[in-house]
C-alpha positions in Angstrom: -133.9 -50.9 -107.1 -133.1 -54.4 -106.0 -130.9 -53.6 -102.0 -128.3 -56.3 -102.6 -127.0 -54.5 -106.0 -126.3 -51.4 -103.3 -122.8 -51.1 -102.2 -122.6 -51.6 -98.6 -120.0 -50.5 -95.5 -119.8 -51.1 -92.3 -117.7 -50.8 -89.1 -116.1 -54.3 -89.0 -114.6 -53.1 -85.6 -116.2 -51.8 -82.7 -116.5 -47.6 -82.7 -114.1 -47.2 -79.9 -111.0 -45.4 -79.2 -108.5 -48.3 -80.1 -105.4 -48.9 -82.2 -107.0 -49.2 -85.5 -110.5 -49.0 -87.0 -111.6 -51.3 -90.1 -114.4 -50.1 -92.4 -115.3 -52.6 -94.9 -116.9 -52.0 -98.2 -118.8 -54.5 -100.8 -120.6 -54.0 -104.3 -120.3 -52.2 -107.6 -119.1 -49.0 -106.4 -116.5 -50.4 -103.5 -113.7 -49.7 -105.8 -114.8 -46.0 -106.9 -115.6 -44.7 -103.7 -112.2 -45.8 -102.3 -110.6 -44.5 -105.2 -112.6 -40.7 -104.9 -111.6 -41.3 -101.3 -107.9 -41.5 -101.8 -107.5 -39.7 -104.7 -105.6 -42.5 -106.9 -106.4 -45.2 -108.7 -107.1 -48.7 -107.4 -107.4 -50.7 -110.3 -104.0 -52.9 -110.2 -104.5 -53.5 -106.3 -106.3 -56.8 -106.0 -105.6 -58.5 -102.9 -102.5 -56.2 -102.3 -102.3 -53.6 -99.3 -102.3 -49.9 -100.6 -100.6 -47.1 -98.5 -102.6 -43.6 -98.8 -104.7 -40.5 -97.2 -108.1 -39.9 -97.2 -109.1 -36.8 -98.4 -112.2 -34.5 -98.1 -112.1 -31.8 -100.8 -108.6 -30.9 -100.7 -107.8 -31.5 -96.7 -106.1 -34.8 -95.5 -108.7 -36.5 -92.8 -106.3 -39.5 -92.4 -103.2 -41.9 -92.9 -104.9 -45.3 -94.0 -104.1 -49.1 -95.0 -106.6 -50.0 -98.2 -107.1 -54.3 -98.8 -108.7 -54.4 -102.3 -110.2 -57.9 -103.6 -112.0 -58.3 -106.6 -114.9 -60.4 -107.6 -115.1 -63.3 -107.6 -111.9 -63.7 -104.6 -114.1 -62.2 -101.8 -115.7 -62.9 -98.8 -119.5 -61.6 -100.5 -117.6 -62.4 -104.1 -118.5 -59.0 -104.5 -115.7 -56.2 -105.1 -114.4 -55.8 -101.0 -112.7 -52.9 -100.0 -111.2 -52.8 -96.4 -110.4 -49.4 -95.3 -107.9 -49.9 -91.8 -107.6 -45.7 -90.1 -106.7 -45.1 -86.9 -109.0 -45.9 -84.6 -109.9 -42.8 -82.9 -114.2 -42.5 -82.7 -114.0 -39.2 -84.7 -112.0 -40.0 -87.4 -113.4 -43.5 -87.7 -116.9 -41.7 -88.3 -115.5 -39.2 -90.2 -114.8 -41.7 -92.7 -117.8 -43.6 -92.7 -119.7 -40.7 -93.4 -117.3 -39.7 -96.4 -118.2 -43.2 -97.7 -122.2 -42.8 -97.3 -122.0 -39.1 -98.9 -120.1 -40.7 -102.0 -122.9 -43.7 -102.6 -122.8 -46.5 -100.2 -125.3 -47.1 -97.7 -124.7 -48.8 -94.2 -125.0 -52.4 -94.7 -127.7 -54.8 -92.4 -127.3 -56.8 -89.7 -125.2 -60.0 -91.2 -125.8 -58.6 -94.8 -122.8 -59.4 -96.1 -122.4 -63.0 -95.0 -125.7 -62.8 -96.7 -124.7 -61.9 -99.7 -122.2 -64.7 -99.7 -125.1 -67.2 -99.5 -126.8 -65.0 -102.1 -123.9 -65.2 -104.6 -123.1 -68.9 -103.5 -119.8 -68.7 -101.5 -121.5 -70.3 -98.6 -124.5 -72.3 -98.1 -126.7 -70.9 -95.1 -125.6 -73.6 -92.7 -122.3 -72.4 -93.2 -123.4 -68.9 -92.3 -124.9 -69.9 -89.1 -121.4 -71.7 -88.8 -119.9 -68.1 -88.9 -122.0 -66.3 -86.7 -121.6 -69.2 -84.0 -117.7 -68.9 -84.2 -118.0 -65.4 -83.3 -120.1 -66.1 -80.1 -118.9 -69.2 -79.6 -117.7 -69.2 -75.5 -116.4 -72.6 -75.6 -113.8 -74.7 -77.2 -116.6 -77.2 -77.4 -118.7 -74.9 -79.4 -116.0 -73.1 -81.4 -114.6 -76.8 -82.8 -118.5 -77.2 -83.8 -118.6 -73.9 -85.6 -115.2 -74.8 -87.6 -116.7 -78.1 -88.4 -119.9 -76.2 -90.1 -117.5 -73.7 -92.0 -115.6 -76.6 -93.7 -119.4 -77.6 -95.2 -119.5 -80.1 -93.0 -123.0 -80.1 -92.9 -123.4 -79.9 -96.6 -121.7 -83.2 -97.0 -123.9 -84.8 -94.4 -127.1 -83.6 -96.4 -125.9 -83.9 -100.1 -126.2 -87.8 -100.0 -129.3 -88.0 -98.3 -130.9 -85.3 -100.7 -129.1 -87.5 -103.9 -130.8 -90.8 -102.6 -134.1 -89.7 -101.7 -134.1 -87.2 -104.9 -133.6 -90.7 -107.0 -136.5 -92.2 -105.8 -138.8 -89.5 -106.4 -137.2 -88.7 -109.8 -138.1 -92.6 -110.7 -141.5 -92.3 -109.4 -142.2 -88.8 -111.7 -140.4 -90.8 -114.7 -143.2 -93.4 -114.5 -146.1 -91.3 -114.1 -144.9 -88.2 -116.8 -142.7 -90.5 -119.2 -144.4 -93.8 -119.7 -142.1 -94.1 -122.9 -139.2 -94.3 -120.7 -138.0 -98.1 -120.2 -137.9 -97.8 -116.4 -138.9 -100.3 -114.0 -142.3 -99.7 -112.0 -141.9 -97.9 -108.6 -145.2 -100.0 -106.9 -145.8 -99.8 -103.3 -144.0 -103.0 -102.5 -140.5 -101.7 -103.8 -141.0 -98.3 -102.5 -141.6 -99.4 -98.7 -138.6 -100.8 -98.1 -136.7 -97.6 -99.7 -138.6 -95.7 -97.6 -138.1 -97.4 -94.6 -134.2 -97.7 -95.2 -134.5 -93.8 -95.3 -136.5 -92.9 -92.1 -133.8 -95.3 -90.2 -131.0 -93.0 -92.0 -132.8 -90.1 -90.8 -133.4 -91.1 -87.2 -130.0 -91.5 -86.8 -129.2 -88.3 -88.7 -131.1 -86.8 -85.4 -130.4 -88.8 -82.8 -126.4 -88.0 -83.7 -127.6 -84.6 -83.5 -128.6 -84.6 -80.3 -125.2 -85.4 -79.1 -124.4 -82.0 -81.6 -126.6 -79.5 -79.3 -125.2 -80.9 -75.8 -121.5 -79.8 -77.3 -122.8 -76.6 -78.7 -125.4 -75.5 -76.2 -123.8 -77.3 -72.7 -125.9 -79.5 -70.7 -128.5 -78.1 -68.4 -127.3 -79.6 -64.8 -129.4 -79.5 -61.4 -127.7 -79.9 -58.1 -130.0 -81.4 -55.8 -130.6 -82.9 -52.5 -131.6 -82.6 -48.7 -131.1 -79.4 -47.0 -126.9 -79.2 -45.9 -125.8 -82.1 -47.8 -123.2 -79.6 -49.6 -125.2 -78.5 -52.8 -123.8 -74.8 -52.5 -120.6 -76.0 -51.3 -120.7 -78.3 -54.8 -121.6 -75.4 -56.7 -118.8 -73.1 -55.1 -116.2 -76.0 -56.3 -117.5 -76.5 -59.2 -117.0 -72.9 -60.1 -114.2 -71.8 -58.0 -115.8 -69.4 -56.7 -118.1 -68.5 -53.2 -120.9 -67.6 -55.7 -123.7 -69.9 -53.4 -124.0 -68.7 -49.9 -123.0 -71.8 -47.5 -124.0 -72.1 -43.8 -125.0 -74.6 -41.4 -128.1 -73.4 -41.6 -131.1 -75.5 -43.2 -132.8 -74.0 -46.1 -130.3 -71.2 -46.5 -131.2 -71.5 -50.8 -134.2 -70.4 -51.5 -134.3 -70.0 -55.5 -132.1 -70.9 -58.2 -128.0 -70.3 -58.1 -126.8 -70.6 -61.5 -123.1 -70.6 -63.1 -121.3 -72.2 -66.0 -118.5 -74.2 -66.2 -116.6 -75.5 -69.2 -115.1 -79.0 -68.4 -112.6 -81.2 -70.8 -115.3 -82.9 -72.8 -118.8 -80.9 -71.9 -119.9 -77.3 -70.5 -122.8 -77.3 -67.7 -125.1 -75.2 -66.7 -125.3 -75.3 -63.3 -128.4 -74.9 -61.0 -128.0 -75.1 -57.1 -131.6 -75.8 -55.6 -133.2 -75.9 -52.7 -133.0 -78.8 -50.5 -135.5 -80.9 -50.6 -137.6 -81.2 -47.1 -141.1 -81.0 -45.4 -141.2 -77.3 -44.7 -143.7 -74.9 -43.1 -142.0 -71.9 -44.3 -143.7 -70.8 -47.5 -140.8 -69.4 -49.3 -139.0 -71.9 -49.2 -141.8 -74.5 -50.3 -141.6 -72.3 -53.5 -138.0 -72.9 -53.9 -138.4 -76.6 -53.0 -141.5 -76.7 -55.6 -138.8 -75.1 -58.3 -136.5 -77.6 -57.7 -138.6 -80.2 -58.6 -139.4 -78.4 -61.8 -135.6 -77.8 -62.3 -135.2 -81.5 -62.3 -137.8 -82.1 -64.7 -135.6 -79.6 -67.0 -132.4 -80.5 -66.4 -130.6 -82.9 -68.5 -128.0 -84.5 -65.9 -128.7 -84.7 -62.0 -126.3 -84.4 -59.7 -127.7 -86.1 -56.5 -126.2 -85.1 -53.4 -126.5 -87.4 -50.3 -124.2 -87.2 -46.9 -121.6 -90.1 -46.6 -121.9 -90.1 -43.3 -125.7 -90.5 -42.6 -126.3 -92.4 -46.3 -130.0 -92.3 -48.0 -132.7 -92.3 -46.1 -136.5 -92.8 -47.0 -137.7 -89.8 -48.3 -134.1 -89.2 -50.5 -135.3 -93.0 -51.9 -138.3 -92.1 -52.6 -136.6 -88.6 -54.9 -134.4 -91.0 -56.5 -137.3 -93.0 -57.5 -138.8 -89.7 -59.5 -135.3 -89.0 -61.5 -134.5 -90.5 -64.8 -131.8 -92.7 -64.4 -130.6 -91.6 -67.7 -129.6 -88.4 -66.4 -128.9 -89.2 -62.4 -125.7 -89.0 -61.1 -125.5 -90.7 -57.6 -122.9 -88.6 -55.7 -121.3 -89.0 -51.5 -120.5 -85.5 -50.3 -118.2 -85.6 -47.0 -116.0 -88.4 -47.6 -113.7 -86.7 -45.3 -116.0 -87.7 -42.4 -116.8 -91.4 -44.0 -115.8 -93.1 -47.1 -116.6 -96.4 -48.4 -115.4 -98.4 -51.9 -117.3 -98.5 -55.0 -119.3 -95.2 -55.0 -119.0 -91.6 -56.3 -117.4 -89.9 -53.3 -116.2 -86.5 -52.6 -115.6 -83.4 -50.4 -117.0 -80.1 -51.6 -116.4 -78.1 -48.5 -112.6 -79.1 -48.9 -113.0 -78.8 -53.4 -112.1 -82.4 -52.9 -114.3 -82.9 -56.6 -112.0 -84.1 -59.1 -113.5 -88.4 -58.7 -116.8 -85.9 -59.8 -114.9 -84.3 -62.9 -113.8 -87.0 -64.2 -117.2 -89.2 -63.8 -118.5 -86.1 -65.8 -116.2 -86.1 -68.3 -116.0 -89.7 -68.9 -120.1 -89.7 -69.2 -119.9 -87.4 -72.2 -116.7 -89.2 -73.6 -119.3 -91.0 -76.1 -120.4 -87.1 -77.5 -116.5 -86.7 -78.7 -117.6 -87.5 -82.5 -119.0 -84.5 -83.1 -115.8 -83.3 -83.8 -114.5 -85.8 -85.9 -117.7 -86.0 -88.1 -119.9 -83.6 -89.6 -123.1 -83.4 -87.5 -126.4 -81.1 -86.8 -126.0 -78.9 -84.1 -128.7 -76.2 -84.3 -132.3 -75.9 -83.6 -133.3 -75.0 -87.6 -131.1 -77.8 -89.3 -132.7 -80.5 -86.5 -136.0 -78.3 -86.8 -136.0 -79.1 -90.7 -134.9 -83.1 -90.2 -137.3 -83.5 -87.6 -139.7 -82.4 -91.1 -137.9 -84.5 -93.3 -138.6 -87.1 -90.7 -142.6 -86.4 -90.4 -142.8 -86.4 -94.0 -141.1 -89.6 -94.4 -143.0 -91.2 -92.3 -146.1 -90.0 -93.4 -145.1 -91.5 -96.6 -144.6 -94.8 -95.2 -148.6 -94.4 -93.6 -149.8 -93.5 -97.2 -148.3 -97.2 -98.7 -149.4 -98.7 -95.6 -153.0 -97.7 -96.8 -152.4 -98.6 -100.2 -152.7 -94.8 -101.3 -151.6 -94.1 -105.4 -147.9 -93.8 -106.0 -148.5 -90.4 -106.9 -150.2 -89.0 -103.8 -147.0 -90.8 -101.6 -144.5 -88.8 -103.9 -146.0 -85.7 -102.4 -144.6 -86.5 -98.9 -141.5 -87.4 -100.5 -141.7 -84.2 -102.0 -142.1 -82.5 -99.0 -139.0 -84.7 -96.8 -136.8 -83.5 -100.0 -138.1 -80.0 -99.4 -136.8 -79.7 -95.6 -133.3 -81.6 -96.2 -132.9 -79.0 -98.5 -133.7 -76.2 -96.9 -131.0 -77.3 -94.6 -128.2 -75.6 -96.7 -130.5 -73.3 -99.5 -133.1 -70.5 -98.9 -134.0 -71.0 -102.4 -137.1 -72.8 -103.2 -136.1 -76.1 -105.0 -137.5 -77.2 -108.4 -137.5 -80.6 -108.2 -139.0 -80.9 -111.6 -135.5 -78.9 -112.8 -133.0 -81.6 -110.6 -134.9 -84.4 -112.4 -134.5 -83.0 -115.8 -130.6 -82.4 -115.2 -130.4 -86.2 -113.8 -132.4 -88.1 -116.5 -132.5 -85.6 -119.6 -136.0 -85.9 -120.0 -138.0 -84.1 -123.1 -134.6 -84.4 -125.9 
């Protein structure tokens, strides 16, 4: 028996003692076990709430709110029953079991969004969409979600899959149908297709990169010379005394992490050791995990003292830190300040010049909500391929290999964009006899 013709139910609420429970039904039999349930007929109910009891034998086990919706107007389009009782723990499992001793059997982890993508009410990039809403923690991350739900993504990929599925439909034409009155796909015309494609693609990802830094935050190291105000930072940053902060040299020894969501970006946050010559060895291993943090980390937040300014060894640091990700910040203004740097006082939570730099730095990753965009590891995993492929394809014309042996990388570039939005294997053979009608 093939699983996804079961009928499924599940707790669509947690099993706590609450106001009301929802137990949610989908396939064949969703209908018939409700109705055996209540003891009336469901058949005229589609998407209309149904007032009733639950019943076991003859006894009454509860008062209950039934949503009926009929295939195809579903979330699996599958028949969906949604069964709302109160939501005590016994009565909630009470009713489940009732529903697993008429038929159904407890549904998998995420099997019905699957069987949406199964019966093609979403694509799978849209079901990852749903499962990020529901842990998404931010308003960053949540606006990313809503953009995958719409199909975003699917609009992204559709005319990069029709382009590239064109050119290898042309080359096939030539080499199966000779008959055919097409023009010659030769090496010289395909290269510059090619070409045009890989720089469509390298966009594609670099645009995504900007995607992952709004879904996943941005990894950030606080770092600096022992009591220039790293902790204190940290402590501002979060609003919270979460670093301990004394005047005490090398009072962090490991890694102090938190997470804050700003206007235009999350961080990470990681408060380090300060950086020094030290003969204590537990805090040369904090010191020697700083470095590695700041190998990791994505943005930099150097911390030097506006009173005393940089001194050789805090040049020499600076000299080892991408400028791409460095952020050169003065901590105790209050003592000295001076125009045209980054100042601030994070004893005093004097940080907003710092917020603002921050949120103006990631000002340029706004388009990710305006425009449909990759933003998880498998859909930039599978372009990344698509990528490969491509340009293994442009190697292969480059060394003057047959058309036919360069089609296969094509082949396989059309193969990962779509596995962006399909689990299905694709027959490209099938999408080129729907396009060109070949064999009437």
């Amino acid at each position: 028996m093939n699983p996804l013709h079961d009928t499924i139910v599940s707790l669509s609420t947690a099993l706590a003692i609450q106001a009301v429970s929802i137990i949610r039904l989908s396939g064949d039999r969703a209908l018939e076990i409700t109705e055996q349930l209540l003891k009336k007929p469901l058949n005229n109910q589609d998407h209309r709430l149904t007032y009733g009891f639950v019943h076991e034998d003859e006894q009454i086990v509860d008062e209950v709110i039934v949503l009926v919706m009929k295939a195809p107007r579903s979330y699996t389009r599958e028949d969906v029953v949604e069964l709302q009782c109160h939501g005590g723990i016994y009565v909630t499992q009470k009713i489940l079991s009732l529903v697993l001793g008429l038929g159904a059997r407890l549904a998998n982890n995420g099997e019905f969004t699957q069987r949406a993508v199964m019966n093609g009410r979403i694509d799978v990039s849209q079901a990852e969409a749903i499962n990020d809403l529901v842990n998404a923690d931010s308003e960053q991350s949540a606006q990313l979600a809503i953009q995958g739900l719409k199909g975003s993504i699917k609009q992204l990929i559709e005319p990069l899959k029709e382009e590239l599925l064109a050119i290898i439909a042309h080359i096939e034409v030539n080499i199966d149908y000779p008959e055919y009155d097409l023009e010659e796909m030769t090496r010289k015309t395909l290269y510059p297709l090619c070409k045009a494609f890989e720089q469509k693609l390298m966009t594609l990802l670099e645009e995504a990169k900007s995607g992952i830094t709004m879904r996943n935050g941005v990894k950030t190291a606080i770092v600096g010379k022992p009591n220039v105000g790293k902790s204190s930072l940290l402590n501002a940053l979060l609003n919270e005394d979460k670093a301990i902060v004394t005047e005490i040299a090398g009072t962090t020894r490991d890694v102090v992490e938190g997470f804050i969501r700003l206007k235009n970006v999350s961080l990470h946050l990681l408060d380090t050791a300060g950086i020094r010559e030290s003969e204590d060895r537990i805090e040369r291993l904090g010191i020697d995990k700083t470095y590695q943090m700041i190998e990791q980390a994505e943005l930099v937040l150097f911390l030097v003292d506006a009173g005393l300014g940089m001194d050789l060894e805090e040049e020499e640091l600076l000299k080892k830190i991408d400028p791409a990700k460095l952020m050169l910040i003065y901590n105790k203004k209050d003592l000295e300040s001076k125009p045209d740097r980054l100042e601030i006082s994070a004893m005093h939570r004097d940080i907003q010049s710092l917020v603002d730099a921050i949120n103006e730095r990631y000002e340029v990753h706004q388009f990710v909500f305006k425009r449909p965009v990759l933003s998880t590891q498998r859909t930039v995993g599978l372009a990344m391929q698509a990528l490969n492929a491509m340009r293994q394809a442009l190697l292969s014309i480059e060394y003057e290999n047959e058309i036919d042996l360069i089609n296969i990388d094509l082949r396989e570039a059309y193969q990962a964009l779509h596995a962006i939005g399909s689990l299905d294997d694709v027959s490209i053979q099938d999408e080129i006899f729907s396009r060109f009608c070949l064999g009437k």
